[in-house]
VEXDOMI-927741 format. One line per field, with one value per residue (C-alpha): x, y, z; residue in three letters. Coordinates in nm, 3 decimals. Layout:
// residues N
xx [X,...] $
yy [Y,...] $
zz [Z,...] $
lumfi [Ala,...] $
***
This chain:
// residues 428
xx [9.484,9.655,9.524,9.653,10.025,9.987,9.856,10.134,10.404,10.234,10.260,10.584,10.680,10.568,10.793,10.723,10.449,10.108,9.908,9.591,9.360,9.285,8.976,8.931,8.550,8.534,8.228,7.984,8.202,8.426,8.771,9.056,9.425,9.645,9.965,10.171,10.091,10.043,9.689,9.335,9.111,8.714,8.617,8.395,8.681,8.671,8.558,8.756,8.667,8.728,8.820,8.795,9.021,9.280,9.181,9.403,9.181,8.913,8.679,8.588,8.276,8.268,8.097,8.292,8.609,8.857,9.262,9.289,9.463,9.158,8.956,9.137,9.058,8.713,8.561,8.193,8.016,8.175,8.027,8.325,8.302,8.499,8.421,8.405,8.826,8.906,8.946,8.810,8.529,8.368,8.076,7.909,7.623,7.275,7.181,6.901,7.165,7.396,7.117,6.989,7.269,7.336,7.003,7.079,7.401,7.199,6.840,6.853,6.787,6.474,6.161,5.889,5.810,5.404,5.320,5.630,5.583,5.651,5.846,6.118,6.118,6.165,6.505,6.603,6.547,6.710,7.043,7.008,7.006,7.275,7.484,7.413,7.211,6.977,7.221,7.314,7.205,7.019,7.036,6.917,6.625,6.535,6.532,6.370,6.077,6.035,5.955,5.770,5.502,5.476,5.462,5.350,5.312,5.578,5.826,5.752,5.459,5.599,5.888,6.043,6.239,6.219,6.488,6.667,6.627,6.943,6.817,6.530,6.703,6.955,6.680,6.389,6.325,6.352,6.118,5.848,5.896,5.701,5.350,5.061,5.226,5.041,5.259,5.513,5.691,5.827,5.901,6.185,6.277,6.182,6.006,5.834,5.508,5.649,5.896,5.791,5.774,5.467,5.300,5.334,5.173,4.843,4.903,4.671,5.021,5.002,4.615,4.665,4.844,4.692,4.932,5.044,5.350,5.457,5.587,5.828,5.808,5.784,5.481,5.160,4.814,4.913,5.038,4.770,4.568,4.757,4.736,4.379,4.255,4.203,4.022,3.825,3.727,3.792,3.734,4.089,4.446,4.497,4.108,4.197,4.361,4.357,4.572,4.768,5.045,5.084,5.244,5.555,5.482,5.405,5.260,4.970,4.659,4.297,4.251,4.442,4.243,3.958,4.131,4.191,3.789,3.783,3.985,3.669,3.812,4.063,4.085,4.386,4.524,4.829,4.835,4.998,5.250,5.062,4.990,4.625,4.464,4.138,4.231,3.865,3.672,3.918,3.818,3.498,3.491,3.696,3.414,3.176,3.258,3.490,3.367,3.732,3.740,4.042,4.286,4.396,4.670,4.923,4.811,5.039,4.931,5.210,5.534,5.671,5.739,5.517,5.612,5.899,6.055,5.896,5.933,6.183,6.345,6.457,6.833,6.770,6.690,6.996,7.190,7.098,7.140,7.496,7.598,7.519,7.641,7.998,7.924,7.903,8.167,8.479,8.812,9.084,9.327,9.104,8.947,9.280,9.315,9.036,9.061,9.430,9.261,9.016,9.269,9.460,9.159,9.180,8.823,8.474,8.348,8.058,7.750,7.569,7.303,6.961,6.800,6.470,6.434,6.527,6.185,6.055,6.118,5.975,5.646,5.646,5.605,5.319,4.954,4.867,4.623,4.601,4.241,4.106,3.811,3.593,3.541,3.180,3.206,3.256,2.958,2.713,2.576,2.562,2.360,2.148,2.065,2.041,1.780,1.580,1.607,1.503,1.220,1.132,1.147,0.909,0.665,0.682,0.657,0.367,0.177,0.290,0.144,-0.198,-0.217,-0.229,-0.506,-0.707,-0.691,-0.703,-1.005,-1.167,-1.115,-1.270,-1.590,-1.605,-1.518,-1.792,-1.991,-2.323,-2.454,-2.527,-2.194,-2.001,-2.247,-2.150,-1.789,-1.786,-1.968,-1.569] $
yy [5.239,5.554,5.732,5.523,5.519,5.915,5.908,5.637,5.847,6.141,5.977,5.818,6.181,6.321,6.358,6.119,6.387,6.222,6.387,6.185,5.931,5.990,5.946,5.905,5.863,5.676,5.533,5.680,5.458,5.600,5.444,5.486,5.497,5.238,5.414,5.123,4.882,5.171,5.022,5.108,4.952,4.940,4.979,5.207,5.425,5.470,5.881,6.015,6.352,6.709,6.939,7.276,7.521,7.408,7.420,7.704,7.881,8.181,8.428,8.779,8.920,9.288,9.589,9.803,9.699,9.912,9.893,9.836,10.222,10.410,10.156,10.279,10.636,10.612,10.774,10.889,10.568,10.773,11.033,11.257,11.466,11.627,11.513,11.762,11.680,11.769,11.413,11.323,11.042,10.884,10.681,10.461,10.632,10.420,10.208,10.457,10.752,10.508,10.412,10.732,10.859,10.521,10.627,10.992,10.884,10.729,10.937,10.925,10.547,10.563,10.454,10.623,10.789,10.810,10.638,10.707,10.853,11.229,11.259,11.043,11.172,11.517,11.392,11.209,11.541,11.724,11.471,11.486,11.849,11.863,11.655,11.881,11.631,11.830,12.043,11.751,11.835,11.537,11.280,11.601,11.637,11.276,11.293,11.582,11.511,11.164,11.425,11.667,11.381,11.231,11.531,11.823,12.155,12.011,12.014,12.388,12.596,12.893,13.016,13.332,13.422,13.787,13.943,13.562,13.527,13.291,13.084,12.999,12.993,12.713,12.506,12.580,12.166,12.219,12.420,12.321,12.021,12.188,12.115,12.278,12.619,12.865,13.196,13.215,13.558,13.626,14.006,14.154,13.831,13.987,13.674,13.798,13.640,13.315,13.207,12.840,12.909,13.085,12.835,12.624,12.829,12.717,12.341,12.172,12.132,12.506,12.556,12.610,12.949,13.211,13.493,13.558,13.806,13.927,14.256,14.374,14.084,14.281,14.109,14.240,14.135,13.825,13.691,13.779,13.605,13.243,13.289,13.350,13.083,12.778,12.977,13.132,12.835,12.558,12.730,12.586,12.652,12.985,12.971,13.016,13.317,13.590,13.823,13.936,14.172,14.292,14.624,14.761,14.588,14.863,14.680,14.578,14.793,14.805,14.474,14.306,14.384,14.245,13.910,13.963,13.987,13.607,13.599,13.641,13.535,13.821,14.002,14.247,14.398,14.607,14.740,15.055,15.120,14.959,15.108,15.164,15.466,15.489,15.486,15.571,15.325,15.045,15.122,15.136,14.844,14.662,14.771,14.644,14.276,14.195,14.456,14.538,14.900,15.126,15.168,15.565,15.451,15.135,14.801,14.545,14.290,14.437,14.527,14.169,14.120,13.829,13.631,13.398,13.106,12.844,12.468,12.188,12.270,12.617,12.568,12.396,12.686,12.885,12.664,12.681,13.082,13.003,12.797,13.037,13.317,13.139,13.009,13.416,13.470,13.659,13.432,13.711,13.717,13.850,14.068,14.240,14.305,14.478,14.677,14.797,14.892,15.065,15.280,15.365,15.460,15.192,15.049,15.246,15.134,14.824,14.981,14.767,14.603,14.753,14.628,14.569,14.898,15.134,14.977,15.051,15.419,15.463,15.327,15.549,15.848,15.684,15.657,15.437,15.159,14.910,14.756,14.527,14.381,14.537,14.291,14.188,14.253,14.583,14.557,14.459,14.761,14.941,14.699,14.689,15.055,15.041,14.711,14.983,15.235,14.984,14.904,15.284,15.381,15.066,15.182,15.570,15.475,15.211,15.533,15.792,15.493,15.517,15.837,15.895,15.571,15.824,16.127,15.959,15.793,16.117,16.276,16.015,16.137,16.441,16.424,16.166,16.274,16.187,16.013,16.380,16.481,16.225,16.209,16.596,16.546,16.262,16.547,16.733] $
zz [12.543,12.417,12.701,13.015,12.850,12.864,13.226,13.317,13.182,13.394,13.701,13.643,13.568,13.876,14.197,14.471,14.629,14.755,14.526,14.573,14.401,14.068,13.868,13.494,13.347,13.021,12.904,13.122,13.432,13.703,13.723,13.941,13.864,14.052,14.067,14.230,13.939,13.662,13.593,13.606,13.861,13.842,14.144,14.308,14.535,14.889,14.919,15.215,15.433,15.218,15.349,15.166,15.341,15.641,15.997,16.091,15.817,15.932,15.694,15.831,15.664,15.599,15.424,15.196,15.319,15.299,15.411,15.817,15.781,15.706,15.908,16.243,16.148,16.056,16.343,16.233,16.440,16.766,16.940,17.121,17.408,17.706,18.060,18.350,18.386,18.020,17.873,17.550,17.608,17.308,17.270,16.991,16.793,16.795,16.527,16.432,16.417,16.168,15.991,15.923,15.778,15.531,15.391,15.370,15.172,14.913,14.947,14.561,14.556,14.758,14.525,14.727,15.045,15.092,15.373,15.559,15.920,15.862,16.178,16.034,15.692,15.832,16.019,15.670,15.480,15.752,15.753,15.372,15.331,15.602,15.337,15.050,14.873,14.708,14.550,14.316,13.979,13.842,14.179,14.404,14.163,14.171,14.554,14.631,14.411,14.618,14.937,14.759,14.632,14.970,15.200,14.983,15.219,15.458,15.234,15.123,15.154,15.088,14.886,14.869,14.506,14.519,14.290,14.262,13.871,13.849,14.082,13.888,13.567,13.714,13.971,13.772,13.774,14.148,14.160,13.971,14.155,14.480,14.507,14.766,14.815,14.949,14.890,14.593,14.580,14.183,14.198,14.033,13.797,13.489,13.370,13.082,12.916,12.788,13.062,13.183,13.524,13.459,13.252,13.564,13.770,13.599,13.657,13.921,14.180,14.234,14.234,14.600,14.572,14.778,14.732,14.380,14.389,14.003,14.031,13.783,13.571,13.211,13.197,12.925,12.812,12.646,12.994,13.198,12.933,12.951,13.313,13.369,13.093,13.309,13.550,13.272,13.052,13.285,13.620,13.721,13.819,14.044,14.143,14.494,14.466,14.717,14.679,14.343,14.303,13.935,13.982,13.777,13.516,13.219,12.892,13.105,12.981,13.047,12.808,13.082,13.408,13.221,13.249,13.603,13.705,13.653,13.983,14.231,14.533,14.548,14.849,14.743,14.399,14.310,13.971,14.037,13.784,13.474,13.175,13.221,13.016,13.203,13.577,13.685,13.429,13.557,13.968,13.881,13.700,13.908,14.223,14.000,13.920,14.174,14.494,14.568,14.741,14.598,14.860,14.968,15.140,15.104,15.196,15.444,15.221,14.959,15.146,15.054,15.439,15.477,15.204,15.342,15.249,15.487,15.534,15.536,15.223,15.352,15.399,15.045,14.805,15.073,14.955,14.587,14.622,14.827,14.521,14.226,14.376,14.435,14.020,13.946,14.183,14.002,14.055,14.262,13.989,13.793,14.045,14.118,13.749,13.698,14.017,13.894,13.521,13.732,13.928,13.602,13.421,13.212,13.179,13.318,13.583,13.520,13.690,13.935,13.849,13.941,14.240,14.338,14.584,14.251,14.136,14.421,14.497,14.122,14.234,14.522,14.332,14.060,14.142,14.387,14.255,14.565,14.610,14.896,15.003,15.273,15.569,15.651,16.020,15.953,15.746,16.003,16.134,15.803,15.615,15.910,15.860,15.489,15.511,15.734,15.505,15.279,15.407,15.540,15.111,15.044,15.263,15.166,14.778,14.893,15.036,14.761,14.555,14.745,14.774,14.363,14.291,14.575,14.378,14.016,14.224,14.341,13.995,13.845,14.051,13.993,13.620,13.592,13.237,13.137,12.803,12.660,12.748,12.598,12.280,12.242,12.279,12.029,11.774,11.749] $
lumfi [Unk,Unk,Unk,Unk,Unk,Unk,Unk,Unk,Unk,Unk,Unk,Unk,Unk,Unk,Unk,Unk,Unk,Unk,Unk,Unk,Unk,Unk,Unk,Unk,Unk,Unk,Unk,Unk,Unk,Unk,Unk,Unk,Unk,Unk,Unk,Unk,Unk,Unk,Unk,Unk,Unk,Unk,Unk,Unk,Unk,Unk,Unk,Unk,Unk,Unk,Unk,Unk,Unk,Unk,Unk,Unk,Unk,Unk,Unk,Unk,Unk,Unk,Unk,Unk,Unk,Unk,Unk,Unk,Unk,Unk,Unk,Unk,Unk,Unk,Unk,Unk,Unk,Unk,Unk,Unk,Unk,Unk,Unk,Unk,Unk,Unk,Unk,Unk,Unk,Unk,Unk,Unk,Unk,Unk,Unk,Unk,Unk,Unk,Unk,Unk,Unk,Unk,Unk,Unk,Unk,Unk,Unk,Unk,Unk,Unk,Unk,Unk,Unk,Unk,Unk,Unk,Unk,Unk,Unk,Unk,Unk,Unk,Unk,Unk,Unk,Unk,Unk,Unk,Unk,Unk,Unk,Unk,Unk,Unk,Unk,Unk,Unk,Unk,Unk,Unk,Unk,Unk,Unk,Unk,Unk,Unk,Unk,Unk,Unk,Unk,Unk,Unk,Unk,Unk,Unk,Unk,Unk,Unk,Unk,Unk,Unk,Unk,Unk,Unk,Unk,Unk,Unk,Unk,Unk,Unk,Unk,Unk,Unk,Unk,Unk,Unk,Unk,Unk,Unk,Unk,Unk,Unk,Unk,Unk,Unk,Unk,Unk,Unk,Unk,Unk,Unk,Unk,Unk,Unk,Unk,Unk,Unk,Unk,Unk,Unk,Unk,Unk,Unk,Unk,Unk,Unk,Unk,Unk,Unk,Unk,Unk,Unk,Unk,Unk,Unk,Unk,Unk,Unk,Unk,Unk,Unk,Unk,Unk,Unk,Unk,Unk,Unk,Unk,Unk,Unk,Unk,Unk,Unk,Unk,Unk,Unk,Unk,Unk,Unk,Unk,Unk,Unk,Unk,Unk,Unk,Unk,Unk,Unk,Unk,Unk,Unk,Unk,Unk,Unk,Unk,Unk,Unk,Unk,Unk,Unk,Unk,Unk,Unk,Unk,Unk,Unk,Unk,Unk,Unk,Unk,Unk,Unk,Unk,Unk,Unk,Unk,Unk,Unk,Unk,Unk,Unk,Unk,Unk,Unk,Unk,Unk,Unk,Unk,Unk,Unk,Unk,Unk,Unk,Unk,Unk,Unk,Unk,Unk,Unk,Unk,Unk,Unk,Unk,Unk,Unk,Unk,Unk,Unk,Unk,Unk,Unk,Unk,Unk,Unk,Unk,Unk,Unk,Unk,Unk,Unk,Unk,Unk,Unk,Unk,Unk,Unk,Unk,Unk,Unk,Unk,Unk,Unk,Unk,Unk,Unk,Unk,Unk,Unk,Unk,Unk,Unk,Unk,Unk,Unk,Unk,Unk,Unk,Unk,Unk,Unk,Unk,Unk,Unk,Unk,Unk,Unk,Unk,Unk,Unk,Unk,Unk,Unk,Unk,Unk,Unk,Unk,Unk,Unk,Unk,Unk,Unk,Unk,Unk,Unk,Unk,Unk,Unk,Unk,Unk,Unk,Unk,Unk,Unk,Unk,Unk,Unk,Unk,Unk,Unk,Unk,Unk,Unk,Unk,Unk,Unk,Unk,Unk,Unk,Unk,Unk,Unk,Unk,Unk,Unk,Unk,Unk,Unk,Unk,Unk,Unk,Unk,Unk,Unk,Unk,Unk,Unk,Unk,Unk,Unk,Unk,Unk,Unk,Unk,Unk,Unk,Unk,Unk,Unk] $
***
């Protein structure tokens, strides 16, 4: 009974306050506390309304609720505008507008896109890119390779890096992540033969290139060899291949272009500026295997005008560019240093680094090794006139042939010998 003195000195204790029933379980029983008597009564008690909150009480459900200040001036649900009279009008954005840009917000958290109408995706790239989503370096990855799997070509099917070697070297995850292109423009990145960006190029999510562009890439024999062994072994990887551009690129010899006749849907080749020792055996071959024509004069196919950077991602890799070059950008304190060293003779003068159209008026003045393939429309009419000919030699050699049987014939008559002839040439 120790514990009902405690709870009678409790209440007893307590200030006069209504504070309620109270309920003590001992034994596995419920038991109320009589306060007027200071006993305990067993006796099932007499349950009364509850009432959780008080009836003056209200809840107010919201989303990332912020303070009632920043509330009022969140104003990107409103659409503003000027009527006719100069006064600002706003109106609510729809639901798909707000919507849109939630998922935009958070494009990183999406787990997968294929399936997904393509008119709809294209507006939550756009609102993404718009946001600078894709510049992100690990959540911009992650998001951008959700499109690219889903949409392929619509994303980017072609993409322009000529002369944008820090660009690769900082998204080169980006852009690996592309798949279907159909023109990818490399010239003036200086690459080399082991860069991974051209071990990629032989995986099966480029096998769609059609226009190869790898001019000045300080590329040799050993790199045109890694690049041409799927199609070579495994008649794989750049089998579609049209048109190639290998030119300023000097440690690429006559071992090389043997590589390249595995290619034998090519259409164009530039290998002016190699390092080839027989010119003449190399046309010739190249005639030969692959019936490319060298070119007198310079091909369109080559002036790099074409080759653009098309699709949705195309404000992407601007921005990408717009972002290094502000990375590389020198701060102005330092800036106006330099330029004061500069004007007090201080320092030389850091020469600028050489562009792409240096490497180009060099290649203007070597040896012009552009091939294409003649069209077969053109061909009509000739072939015509050469099955005729054809046919015109058959039947001459078909009568030279009958002619000679006639006069081996008709010396066989008259040389015809008797048995007294032939017994007196057998005597010598």
């Amino acid at each position: 009974q120790s514990w009902s003195r405690g709870m009678s000195y409790c209440l007893h204790s307590e200030s006069r306050l209504d504070t309620g029933p109270i309920y003590v379980r001992e034994n596995g029983k419920l038991h109320v506390v009589n306060q007027g008597a200071g006993g305990i009564q067993d006796v099932t008690p007499k349950t009364r309304p509850f009432r959780l909150f008080s009836r003056s009480f209200s809840v107010e459900l919201c989303m990332n609720r912020e303070d009632d200040r920043a509330r009022r001036q969140r104003t990107d649900h409103f659409i503003f505008t000027y009527t006719k009279e100069g006064n600002l009008r706003y109106s609510a954005k729809s639901l798909f507008s707000l919507v849109l840009g939630y998922i935009s917000d958070n494009v990183d958290h999406i787990d997968s896109l294929i399936g997904f109408p393509e008119q709809i995706a294209e507006k939550l790239f756009s609102a993404a890119e718009a946001r600078q989503k894709f510049t992100e370096p690990v959540t911009g990855l992650r998001a951008l390779q959700k499109f690219t799997e889903a949409y392929g070509s619509l994303v980017l099917c072609s993409l322009c890096l000529r002369n944008r070697y820090l660009v690769i070297s900082e998204k080169l995850e980006e852009i690996k992540s592309f798949r279907e292109l159909t023109c990818l423009d490399l010239s003036c990145c200086k690459l080399g033969d082991e860069h991974e960006l051209l071990e990629h190029l032989t995986k099966e999510a480029l096998s769609s290139v059609k226009q190869l562009l790898l001019k000045d890439n300080s590329l040799s024999d050993a790199g045109l060899r890694r690049m041409t062994a799927p199609v070579r072994v495994l008649k794989k990887g750049l089998e579609n291949l049209l048109v190639l551009d290998l030119s300023c690129n000097p440690k690429i010899t006559d071992v090389g272009i043997g590589y390249l006749l595995s290619f034998k849907k090519l259409n164009c080749l530039d290998i002016s500026g190699t390092g080839l020792k027989d010119v003449d055996a190399v046309i010739k071959r190249i005639q030969m295997q692959i019936g490319l024509v060298h070119s007198k004069v310079p091909l369109k196919e080559f002036d790099h005008s074409n080759c653009k950077t098309e699709g949705w991602a195309e404000q992407t890799v601007l921005q990408w560019e717009q972002a290094v070059m502000e990375a590389i950008k020198p701060q102005d304190n330092l800036r106006s240093r330099t330029a004061a060293l500069r004007f007090y003779g201080k320092t030389r003068r850091i020469e600028e680094v050489v562009k792409c159209t240096v490497v180009e008026a060099e290649t203007k003045a070597l040896e012009n090794l552009q091939f294409y393939k003649e069209k077969v429309q053109n061909c009509h009419l000739p072939l015509k006139k050469e099955v005729a000919g054809s046919h015109e030699l058959k039947n001459n050699r078909k009568r030279a042939l009958a002619e000679q049987e006639r006069e081996r014939t008709s010396k066989q008559k008259h040389l015809c010998l008797t048995v007294e002839d032939w017994d007196l040439l057998n005597t010598y």
